[in-house]
C-alpha positions in Angstrom: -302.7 20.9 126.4 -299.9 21.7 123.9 -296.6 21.8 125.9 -293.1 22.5 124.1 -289.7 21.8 125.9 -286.9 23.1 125.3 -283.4 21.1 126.4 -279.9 20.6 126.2 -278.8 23.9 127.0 -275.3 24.7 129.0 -272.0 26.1 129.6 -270.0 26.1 127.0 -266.5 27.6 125.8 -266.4 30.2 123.2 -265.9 27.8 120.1 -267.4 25.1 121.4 -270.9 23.4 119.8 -274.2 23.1 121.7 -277.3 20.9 120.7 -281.0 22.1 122.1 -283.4 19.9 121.5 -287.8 20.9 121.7 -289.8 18.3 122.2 -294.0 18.7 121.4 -296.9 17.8 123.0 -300.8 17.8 122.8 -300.7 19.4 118.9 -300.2 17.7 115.4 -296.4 18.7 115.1 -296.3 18.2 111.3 -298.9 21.1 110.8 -296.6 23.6 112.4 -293.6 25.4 111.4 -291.1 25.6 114.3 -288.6 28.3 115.1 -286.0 29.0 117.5 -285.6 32.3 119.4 -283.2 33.5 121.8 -283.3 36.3 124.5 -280.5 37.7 125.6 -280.8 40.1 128.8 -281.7 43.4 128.6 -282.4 43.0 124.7 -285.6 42.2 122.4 -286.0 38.5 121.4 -285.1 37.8 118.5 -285.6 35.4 115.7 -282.8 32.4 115.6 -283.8 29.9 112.6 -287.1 28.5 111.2 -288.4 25.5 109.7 -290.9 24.4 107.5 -293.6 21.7 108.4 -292.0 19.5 105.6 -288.4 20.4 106.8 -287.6 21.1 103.5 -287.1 25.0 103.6 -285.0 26.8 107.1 -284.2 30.6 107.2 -281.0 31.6 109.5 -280.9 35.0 111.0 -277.7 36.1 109.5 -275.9 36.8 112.8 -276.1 32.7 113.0 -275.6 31.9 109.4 -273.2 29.1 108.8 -273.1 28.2 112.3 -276.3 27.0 113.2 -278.2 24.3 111.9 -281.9 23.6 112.5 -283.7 20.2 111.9 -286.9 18.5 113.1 -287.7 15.4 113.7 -291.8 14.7 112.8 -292.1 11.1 113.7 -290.2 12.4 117.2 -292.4 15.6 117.4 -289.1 17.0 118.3 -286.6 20.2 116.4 -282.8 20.8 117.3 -281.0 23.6 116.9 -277.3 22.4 116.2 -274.9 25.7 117.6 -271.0 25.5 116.3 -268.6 28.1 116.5 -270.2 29.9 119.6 -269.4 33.0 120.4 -270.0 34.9 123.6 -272.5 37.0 122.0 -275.1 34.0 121.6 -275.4 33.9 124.8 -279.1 34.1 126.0 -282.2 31.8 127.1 -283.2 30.0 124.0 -287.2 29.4 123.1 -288.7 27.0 120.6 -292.2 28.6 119.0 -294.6 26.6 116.9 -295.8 28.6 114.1 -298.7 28.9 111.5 -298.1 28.9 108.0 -299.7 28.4 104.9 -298.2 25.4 103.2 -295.5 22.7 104.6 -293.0 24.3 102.4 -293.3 27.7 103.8 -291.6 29.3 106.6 -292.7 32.6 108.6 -290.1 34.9 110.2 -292.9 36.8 111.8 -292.7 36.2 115.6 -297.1 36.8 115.9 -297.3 33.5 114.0 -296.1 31.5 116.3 -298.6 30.6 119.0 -296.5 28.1 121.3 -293.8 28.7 123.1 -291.6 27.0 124.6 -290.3 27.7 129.0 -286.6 28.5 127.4 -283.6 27.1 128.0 -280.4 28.8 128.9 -276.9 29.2 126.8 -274.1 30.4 128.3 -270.7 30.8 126.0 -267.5 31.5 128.1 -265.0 33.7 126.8 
């Protein structure tokens, strides 16, 4: 039974840095890409950052560009999402996805490739 799940979440101060962390379960990890997604209420969810299966290509939704960094650990069967600067407006409940792609170099921004998901994990940035 493949089971992703998502932690580190939290209050923080607008500003401030946040860590997630998605650990995997019951799949070969280094076969998938892995992406983050956040919710926030009321609103669609949207794409956050990608990663290849290699780790050597990421793709940043620009609203998080230069903020956020995304990084997976294979040998840990575990990605992060490293948050700086936050801003009230990332606040939402945060999903990790495992995703299909052709080669471990390639990335997919479409959110019908990925066929795991995570339970979410909730970011709150204070004002």
């Amino acid at each position: 039974q493949v089971q992703l799940v998502e932690s580190g979440g939290g209050l923080v101060q607008a500003g401030g840095s946040l860590r997630v962390s998605c650990g995997a379960s019951g799949l070969t990890f280094g076969n998938y890409a892995m992406g983050w997604f956040r919710q926030a209420p009321g609103k669609e969810r949207e794409l956050v950052a990608t990663i290849s299966r290699s780790g050597g290509t990421t793709y940043y939704a620009d609203s998080v560009k230069g903020r956020f960094t995304i990084s997976r650990d294979n040998a840990k069967n575990t990605v992060y999402l490293q948050m700086n600067s936050l801003k009230p407006d990332d606040t939402a409940v945060y999903y990790c996805a495992a995703g299909l792609t052709d080669a471990i170099w390639t990335i997919t921004t479409l959110r019908s490739d990925y066929i795991y998901w995570g339970q979410g994990t909730q970011v709150t940035v204070s004002s």
